[in-house]
C-alpha positions in Angstrom: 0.0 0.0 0.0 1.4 3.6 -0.9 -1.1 6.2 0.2 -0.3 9.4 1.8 -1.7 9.3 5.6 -0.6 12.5 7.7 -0.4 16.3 6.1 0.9 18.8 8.4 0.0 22.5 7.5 3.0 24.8 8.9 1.7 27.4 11.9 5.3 29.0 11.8 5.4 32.5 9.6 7.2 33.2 6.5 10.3 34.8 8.3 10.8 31.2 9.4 11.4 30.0 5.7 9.7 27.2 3.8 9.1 23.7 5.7 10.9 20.9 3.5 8.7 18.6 1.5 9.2 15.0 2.3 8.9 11.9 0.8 9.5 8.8 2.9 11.7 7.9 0.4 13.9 5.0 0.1 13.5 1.9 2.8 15.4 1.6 5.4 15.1 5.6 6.3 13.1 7.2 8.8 10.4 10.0 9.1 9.5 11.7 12.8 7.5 14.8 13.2 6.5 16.6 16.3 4.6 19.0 17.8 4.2 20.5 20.8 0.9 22.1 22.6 2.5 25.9 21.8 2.5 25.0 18.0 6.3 24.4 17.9 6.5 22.0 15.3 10.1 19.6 14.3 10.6 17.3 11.9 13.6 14.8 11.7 14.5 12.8 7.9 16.8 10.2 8.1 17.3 8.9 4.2 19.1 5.5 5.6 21.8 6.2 3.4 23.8 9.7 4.9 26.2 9.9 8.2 23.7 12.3 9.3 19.9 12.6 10.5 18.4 16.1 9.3 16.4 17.9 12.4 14.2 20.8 10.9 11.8 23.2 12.9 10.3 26.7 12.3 12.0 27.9 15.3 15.3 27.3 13.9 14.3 28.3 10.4 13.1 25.6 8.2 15.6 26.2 5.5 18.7 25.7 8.5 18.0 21.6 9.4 20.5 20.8 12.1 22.5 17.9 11.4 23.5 15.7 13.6 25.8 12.8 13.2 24.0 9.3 13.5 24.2 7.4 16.7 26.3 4.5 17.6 24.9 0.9 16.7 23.7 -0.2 19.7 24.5 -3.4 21.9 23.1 -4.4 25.3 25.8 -2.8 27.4 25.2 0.9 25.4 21.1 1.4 25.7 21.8 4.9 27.6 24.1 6.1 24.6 21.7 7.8 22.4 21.2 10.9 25.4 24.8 11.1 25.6 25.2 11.3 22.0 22.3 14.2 22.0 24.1 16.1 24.4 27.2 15.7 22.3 25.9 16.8 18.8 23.0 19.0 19.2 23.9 23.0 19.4 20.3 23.9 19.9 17.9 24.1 22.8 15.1 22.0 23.4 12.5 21.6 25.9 11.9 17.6 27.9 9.3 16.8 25.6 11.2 17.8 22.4 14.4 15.9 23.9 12.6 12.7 24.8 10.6 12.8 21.0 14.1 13.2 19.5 15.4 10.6 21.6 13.0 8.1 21.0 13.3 8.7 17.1 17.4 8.5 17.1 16.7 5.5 19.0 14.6 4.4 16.3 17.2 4.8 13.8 20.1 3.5 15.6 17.8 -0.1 16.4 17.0 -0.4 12.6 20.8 0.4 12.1 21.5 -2.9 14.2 19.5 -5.0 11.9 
């Protein structure tokens, strides 16, 4: 099946520059998008096939993703890596809920990595 499920329209304004336009892309790559009760809105593209994973949010400016490196491959003695790694590689500010979303979705990426 190859149907289009979730649109997001953008609350930010135009000085925050023009949200990217995603495809899911190739397997093996990830999608995440969030957004928080004040309208703050992030969206994270991994294309499974780049050293990096592509953060993008109006309050940053939707045309300035921050990259940041991919996370380790995990194994069971590592699970707590992926905050450590955050902490390491992000140069913006963002609130618990943003932090554990963005967690949750390196997470994501680093447990598919394993596979």
């Amino acid at each position: 099946m190859n149907e289009t499920f979730q649109t997001v329209k953008n609350v930010h304004n135009a000085s925050c520059g023009k949200p990217p336009k995603v495809n899911t892309g190739p397997a093996g790559g990830y999608t995440g998008y969030f957004e928080n009760p004040y309208g703050e809105q992030w969206l994270l593209r991994w294309l499974g096939t780049e050293d990096v994973v592509h953060l993008y949010g109006g309050d940053i400016g939707w045309d300035n993703p921050q990259n940041i490196p991919l996370p380790p491959i995990p194994t069971q003695d590592n699970l707590g890596f992926v905050t450590e790694h955050l902490q390491e590689s992000l140069t913006i500010l963002l609130n618990q809920p943003e932090q554990l979303w963005l967690a949750g979705c390196m997470m994501a990426i680093a447990m598919r990595r394993r596979m």
